[in-house]
Wavefront OBJ file of the C-alpha trace (Angstrom):
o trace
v -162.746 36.344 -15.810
v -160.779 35.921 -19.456
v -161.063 38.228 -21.890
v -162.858 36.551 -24.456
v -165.720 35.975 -21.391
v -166.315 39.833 -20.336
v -166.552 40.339 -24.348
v -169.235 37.816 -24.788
v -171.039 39.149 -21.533
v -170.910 42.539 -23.143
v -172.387 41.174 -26.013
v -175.037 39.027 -24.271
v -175.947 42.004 -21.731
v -176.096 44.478 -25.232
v -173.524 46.832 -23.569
v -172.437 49.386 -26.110
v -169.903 51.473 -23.460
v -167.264 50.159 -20.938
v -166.025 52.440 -18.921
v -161.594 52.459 -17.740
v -161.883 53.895 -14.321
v -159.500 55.287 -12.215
v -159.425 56.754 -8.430
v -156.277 60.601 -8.930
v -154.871 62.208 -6.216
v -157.281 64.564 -5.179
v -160.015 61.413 -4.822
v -161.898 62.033 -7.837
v -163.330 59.199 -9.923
v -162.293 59.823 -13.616
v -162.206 57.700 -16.761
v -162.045 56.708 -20.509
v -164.639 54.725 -22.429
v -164.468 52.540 -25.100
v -166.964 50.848 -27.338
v -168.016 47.391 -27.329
v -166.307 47.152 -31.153
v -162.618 48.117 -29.559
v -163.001 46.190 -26.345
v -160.550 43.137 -27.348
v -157.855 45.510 -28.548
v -158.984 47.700 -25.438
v -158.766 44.380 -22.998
v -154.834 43.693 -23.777
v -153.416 47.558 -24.988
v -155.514 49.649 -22.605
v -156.640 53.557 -23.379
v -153.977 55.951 -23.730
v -153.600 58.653 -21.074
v -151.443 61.900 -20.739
v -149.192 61.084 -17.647
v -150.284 64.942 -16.614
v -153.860 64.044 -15.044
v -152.296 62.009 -11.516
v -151.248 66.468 -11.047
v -155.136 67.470 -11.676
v -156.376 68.770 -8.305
v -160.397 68.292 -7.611
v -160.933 71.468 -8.958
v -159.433 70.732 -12.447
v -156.421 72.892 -11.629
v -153.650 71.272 -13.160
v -150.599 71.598 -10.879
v -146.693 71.679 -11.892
v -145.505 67.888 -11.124
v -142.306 66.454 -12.372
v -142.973 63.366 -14.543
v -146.358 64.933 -15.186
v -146.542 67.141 -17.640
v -147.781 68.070 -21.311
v -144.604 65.230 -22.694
v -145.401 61.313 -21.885
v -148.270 58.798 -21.941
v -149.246 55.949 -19.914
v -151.996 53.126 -20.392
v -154.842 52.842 -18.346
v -155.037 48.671 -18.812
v -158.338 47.221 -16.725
v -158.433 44.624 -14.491
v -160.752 41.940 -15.762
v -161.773 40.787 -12.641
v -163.308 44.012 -11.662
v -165.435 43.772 -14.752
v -169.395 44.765 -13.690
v -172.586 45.931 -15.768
v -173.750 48.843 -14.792
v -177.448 48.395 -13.588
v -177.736 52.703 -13.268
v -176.378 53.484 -16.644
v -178.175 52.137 -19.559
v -175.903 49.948 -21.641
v -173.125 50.002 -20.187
v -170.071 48.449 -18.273
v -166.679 49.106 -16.047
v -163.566 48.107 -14.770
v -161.115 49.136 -12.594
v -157.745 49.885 -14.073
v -153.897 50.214 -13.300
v -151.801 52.692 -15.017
v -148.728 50.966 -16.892
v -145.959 52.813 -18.739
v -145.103 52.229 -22.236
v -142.181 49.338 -21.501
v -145.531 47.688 -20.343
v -144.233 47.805 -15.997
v -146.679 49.355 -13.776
v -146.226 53.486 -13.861
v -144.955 54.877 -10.301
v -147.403 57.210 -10.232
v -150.763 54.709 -10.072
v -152.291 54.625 -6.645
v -153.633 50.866 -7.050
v -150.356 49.559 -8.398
v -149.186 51.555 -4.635
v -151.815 49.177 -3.248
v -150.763 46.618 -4.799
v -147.174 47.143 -3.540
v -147.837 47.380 -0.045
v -150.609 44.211 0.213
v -146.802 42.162 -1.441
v -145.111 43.836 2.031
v -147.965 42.603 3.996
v -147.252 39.016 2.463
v -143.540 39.070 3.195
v -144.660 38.631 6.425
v -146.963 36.023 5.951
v -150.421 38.259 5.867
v -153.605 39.734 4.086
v -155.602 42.143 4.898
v -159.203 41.891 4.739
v -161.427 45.476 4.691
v -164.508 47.329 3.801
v -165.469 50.846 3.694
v -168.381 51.809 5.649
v -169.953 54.862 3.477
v -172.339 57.230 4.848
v -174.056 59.391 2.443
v -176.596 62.764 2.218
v -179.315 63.147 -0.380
v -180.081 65.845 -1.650
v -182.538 68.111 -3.758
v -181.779 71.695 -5.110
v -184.558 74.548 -4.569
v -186.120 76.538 -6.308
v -182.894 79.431 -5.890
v -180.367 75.952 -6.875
v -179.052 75.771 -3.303
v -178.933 72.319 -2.486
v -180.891 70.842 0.733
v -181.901 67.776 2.149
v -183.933 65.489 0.904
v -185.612 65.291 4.031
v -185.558 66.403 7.658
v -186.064 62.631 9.654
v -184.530 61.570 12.499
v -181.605 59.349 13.455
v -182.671 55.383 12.568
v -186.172 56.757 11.954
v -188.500 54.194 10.262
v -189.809 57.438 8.569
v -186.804 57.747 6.657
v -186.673 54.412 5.616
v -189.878 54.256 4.187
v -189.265 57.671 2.307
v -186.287 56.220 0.942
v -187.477 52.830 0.293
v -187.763 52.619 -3.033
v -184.382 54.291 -3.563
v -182.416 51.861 -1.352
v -184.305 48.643 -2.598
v -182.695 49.800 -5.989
v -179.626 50.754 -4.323
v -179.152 47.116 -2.988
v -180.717 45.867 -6.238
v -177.734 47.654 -8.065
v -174.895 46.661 -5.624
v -176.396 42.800 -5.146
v -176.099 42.487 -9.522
v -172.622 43.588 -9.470
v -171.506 40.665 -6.932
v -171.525 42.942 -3.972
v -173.071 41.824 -1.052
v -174.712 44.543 1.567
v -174.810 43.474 4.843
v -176.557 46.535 6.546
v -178.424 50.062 5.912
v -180.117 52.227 8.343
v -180.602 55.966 8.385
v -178.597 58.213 9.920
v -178.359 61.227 12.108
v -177.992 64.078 9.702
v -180.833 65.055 7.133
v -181.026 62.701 4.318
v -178.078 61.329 5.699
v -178.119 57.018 5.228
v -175.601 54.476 5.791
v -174.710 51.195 3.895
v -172.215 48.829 5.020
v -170.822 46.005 2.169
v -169.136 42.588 2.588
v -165.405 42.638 2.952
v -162.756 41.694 0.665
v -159.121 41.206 0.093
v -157.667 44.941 0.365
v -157.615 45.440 -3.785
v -161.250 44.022 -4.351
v -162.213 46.459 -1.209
v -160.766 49.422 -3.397
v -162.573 48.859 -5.880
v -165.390 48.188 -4.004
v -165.431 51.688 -2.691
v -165.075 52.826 -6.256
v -168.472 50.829 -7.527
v -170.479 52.197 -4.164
v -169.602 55.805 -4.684
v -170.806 55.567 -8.377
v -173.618 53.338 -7.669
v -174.557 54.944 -4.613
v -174.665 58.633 -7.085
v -175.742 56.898 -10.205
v -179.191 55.507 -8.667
v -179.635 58.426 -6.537
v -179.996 60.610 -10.073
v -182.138 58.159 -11.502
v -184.676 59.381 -8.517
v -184.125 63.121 -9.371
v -181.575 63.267 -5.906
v -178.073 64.436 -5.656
v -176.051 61.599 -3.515
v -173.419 63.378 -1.516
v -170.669 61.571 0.455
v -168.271 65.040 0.976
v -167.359 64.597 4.265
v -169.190 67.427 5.561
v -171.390 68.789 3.023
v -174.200 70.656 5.073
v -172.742 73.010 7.485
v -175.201 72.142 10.251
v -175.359 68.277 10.322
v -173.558 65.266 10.504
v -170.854 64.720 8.467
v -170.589 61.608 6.072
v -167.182 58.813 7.198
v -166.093 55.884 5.226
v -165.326 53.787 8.172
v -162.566 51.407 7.075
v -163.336 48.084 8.826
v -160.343 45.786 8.801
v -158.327 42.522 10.083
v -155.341 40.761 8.746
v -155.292 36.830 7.862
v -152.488 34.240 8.223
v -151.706 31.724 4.995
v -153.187 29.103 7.198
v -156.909 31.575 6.921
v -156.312 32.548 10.263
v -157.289 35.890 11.362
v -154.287 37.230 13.412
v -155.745 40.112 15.195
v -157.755 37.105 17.259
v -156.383 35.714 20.233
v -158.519 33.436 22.246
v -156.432 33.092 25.361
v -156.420 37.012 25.521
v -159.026 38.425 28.092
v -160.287 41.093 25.325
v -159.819 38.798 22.369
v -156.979 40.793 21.026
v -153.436 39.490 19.997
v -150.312 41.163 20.264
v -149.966 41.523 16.664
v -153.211 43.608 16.480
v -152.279 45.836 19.168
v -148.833 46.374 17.625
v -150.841 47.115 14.498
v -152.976 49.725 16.085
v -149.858 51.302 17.301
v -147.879 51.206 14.100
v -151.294 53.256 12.771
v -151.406 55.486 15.704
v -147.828 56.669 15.668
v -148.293 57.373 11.681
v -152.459 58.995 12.283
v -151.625 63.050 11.857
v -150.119 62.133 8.867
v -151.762 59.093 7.801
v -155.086 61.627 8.033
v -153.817 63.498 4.796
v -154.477 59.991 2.936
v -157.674 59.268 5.069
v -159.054 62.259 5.392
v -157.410 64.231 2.548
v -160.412 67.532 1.359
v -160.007 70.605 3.315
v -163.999 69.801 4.133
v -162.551 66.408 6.244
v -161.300 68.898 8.819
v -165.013 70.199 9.042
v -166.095 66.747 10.390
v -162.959 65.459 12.036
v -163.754 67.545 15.296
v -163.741 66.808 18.871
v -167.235 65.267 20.378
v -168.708 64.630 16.831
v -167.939 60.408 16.923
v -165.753 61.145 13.875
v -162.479 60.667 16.043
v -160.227 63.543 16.537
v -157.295 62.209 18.518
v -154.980 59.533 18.121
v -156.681 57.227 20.695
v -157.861 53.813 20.622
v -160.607 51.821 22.427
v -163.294 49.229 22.447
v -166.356 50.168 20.655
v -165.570 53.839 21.484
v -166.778 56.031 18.903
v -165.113 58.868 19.957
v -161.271 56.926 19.084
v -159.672 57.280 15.859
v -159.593 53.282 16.349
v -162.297 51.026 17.277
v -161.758 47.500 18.386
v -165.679 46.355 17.396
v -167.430 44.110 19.077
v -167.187 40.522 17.490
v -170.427 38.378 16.127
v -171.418 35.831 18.619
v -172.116 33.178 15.967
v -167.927 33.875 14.662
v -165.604 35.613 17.325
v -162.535 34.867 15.664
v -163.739 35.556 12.299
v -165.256 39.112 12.514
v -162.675 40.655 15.546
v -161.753 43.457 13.397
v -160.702 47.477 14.140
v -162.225 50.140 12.383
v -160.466 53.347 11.468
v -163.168 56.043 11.759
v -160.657 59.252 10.564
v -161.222 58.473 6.877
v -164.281 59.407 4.513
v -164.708 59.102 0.819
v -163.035 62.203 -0.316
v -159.740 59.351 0.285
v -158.427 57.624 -3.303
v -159.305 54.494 -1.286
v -156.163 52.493 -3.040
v -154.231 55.274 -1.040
v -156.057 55.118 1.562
v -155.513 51.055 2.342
v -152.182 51.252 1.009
v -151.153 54.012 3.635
v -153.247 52.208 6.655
v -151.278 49.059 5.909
v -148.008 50.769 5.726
v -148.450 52.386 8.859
v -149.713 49.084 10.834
v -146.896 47.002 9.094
v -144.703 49.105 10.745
v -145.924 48.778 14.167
v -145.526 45.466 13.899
v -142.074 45.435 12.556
v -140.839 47.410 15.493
v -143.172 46.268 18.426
v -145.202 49.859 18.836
v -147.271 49.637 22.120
v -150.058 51.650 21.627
v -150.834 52.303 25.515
v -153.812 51.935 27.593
v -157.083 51.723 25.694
v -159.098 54.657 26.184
v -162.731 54.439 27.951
v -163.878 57.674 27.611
v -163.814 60.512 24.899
v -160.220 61.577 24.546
v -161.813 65.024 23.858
v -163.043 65.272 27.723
v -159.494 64.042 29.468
v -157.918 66.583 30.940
v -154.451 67.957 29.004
v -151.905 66.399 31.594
v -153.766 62.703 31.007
v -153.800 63.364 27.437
v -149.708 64.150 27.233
v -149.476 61.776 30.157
v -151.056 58.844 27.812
v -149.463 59.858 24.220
v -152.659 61.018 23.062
v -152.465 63.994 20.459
v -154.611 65.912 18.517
v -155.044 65.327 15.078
v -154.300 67.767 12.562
v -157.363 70.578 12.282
v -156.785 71.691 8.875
v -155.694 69.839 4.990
v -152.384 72.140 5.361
v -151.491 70.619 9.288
v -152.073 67.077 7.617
v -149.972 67.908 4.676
v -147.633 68.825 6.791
v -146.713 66.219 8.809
v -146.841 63.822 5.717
v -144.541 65.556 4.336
v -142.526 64.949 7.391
v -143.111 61.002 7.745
v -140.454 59.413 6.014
v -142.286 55.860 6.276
v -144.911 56.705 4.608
v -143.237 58.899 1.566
v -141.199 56.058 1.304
v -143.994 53.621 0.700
v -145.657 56.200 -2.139
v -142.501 56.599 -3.624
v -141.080 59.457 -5.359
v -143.343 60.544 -8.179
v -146.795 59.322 -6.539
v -145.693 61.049 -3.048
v -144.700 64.587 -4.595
v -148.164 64.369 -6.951
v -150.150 63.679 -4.062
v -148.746 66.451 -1.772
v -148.404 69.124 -4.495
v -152.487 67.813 -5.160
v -153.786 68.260 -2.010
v -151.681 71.498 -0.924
v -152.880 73.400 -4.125
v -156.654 72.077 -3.053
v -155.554 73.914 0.433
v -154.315 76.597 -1.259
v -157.107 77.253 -3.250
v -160.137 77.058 -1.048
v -158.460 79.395 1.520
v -158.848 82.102 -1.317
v -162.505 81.747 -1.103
v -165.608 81.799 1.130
v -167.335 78.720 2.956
v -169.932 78.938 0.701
v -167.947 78.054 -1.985
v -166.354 75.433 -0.346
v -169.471 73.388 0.819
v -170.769 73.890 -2.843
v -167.831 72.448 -4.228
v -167.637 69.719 -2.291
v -170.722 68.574 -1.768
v -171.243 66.620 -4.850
v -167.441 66.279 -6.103
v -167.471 62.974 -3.854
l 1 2 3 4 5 6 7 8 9 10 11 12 13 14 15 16 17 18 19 20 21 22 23 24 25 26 27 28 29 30 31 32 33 34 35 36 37 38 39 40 41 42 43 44 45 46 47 48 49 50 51 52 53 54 55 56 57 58 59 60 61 62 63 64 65 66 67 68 69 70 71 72 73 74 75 76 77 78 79 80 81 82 83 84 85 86 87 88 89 90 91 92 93 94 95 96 97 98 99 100 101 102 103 104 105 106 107 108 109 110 111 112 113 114 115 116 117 118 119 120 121 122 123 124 125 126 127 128 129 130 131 132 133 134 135 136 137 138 139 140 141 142 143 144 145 146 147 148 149 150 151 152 153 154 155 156 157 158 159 160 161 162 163 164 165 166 167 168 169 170 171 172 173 174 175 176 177 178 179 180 181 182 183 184 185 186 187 188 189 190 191 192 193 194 195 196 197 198 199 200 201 202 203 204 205 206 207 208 209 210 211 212 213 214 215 216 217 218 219 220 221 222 223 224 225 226 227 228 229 230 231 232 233 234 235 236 237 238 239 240 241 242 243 244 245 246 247 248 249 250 251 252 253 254 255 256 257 258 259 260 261 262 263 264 265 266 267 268 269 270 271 272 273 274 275 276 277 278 279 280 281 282 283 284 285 286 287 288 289 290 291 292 293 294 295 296 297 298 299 300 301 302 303 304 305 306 307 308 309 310 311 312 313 314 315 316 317 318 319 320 321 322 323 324 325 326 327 328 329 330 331 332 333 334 335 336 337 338 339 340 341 342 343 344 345 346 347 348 349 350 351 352 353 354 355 356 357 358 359 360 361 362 363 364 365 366 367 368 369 370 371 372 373 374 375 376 377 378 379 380 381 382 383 384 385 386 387 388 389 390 391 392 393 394 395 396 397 398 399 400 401 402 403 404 405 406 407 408 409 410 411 412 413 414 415 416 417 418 419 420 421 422 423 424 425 426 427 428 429 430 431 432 433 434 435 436 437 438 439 440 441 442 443 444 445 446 447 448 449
């Protein structure tokens, strides 16, 4: 879309706000408007933004980054072809942007532009990478004390809860469907108010920003209904937790999807099992970009179909990867593998950018990723488990940390100033919920994501 076409749709849709959004390090959506009268200007110079806010933890806390402090300024310049109205906010509009430095080159520190970066490595050898987030979500209500509860107390795919949340999810589809995003499924869940939507997939930047527009849409028309839409990862202490499943495959130039092999007994090629070991080898600290709240460790537990080891298997739900079970109508076309460690507290640009990294590399340097498993890893017994190369994943924000702090491949692929942001982020976030009580931290998170 040009320019001069998203400022005659503003006009034509009487928009008076357009929001520049952006995904920080500690996965919280943030932004600058401008009004419909700057928007040309806006289009080509961006808004001005203080190179300090990539250090801003999800508690506001400000952390001590070099290259992001009180001196500099970068750009936050939209992407026109992310351009949508907003059908949950009255008059007005959004786009997804990339952070540029002054001499007008993208700014090391932007997590999309890190997207960006590692889809070009996928094309040196020839590929694409095709995903979708799978959100799950809890609504909520507060009582009459504040405490926030469930909306309701249904049952897992109960037809009750979709007809208590019918209206709500006709608009919810309503809303995604008028911003070009196509939902293929929703059903509800296991937890209490807990639903789940699945979307169409896209090339990996489009997917990103996808995830971005669900999350606000998916919290935007829950208010509208009174309802606080929660997708923390774990946000009641005694029900399900909410995952952003990323569903994914990787294409050829000739549209081919490579993970597809037809003379293979199980469908799969070599190139997607030496994917799924490149990302299996890289999981404990690929987790800290998946999974990267201290309330991801709450769900990411053994025997709660969240995944909690570095296994892989066909439509096991209890594996970190899933290879899913292909549509009959299009075999080649929808053989895909699902990450389940990730949920939306992950800067999804990170998130894909990391998961691609790590898969690239498997196939780089022919990673086997063993035996599939056909059972839950969680009730081998510890010799099969060492035996088989199958290891916990981390059980805490600080383990994860950790061992991205020791993966070289994947520091390398951040690069300097958006690797040492995003650790000193999401160790302060460790940092500062271990100084206070679980309460605290379920109230914090539950509607930060």
């Amino acid at each position: 879309m040009h320019p001069e076409m998203i400022v005659q749709q503003v006009k034509d849709a009487n928009i008076r706000l357009i929001r520049f959004l952006y995904c920080d390090n500690g996965g919280t959506i943030r932004g600058k408007t401008t009004t419909v009268d700057r928007l040309a200007d806006r289009l080509t110079d961006g808004i001005g933004l203080t190179v300090a806010m990539m250090a801003m933890n999800s508690l506001d806390q400000l952390q001590p980054v070099a290259g992001m402090g009180p001196v500099g300024e970068i750009r936050l310049v939209p992407d026109a072809q992310s351009f949508v109205v907003l059908p949950y906010a009255p008059h007005s509009a959004a786009m997804s942007c990339d952070m540029f430095s002054r001499d007008r080159t993208p700014w090391a520190g932007c997590a999309r532009s890190f997207l960006k970066r590692m889809c070009e490595r996928a094309a040196a050898y020839g590929l694409r990478m095709q995903a979708t987030f799978e959100a799950e979500f809890s609504l909520a209500r507060q009582d009459s004390a504040g405490r926030f509860v469930p909306y309701d107390n249904t049952l897992c795919f109960s037809s009750i809860a979709m007809t208590q949340a019918a209206a709500l999810i006709n608009e919810l589809v309503a809303a995604l469907q008028a911003q070009g995003i196509v939902v293929e499924q929703y059903y509800p869940e296991l937890g209490h108010g807990q639903h789940e939507i699945s979307i169409r997939h896209a090339g990996a930047l489009q997917a990103a920003d996808n995830h971005i527009k669900l999350r606000e849409t998916i919290r935007g028309v829950a208010f509208g209904y009174g309802l606080y839409a929660s997708l923390a990862p774990k946000p009641f202490p005694d029900q399900a937790g909410n995952g952003a499943h990323i569903h994914f495959s990787l294409w050829d130039s000739a549209g081919r999807n490579v993970f597809y092999d037809g003379g293979a007994a199980d469908g799969l090629s070599l190139i997607g099992r030496r994917f799924i070991g490149g990302v299996l080898d890289h999981l404990p600290a690929l987790v800290a970009l998946t999974c990267p709240s201290v309330n991801s460790y709450r769900r990411l537990q053994p025997r709660s179909w969240s995944s909690a080891y570095t296994a892989w298997g066909y439509d096991n739900r209890e594996a970190a990867l899933r290879v899913a079970s292909p549509f009959w109508s299009d075999v080649e076309g929808s053989t895909n593998l699902e990450l389940k460690a990730s949920d939306s507290s992950c800067n999804p640009y990170i998130a894909l950018g990391g998961l691609l990294a790590a898969g690239l590399d498997g196939i780089e340097h022919d990673l086997d990723p063993g035996a599939p498993a056909e059972d839950d890893p969680a009730s081998m017994p510890d010799a099969e488990r060492v035996n088989r190369g199958i290891r916990r994943l981390p059980g805490t924000l600080y383990e994860a940390i950790d061992c991205l702090a020791d993966d070289a491949l994947l520091l390398d692929a951040l690069g300097e100033l958006l690797g040492s942001a995003y650790l000193a982020v999401r160790r302060s976030e460790a940092r500062a919920y271990a100084e206070q009580d679980e309460a605290f931290e379920f109230q914090q998170h539950l509607y930060r994501y």
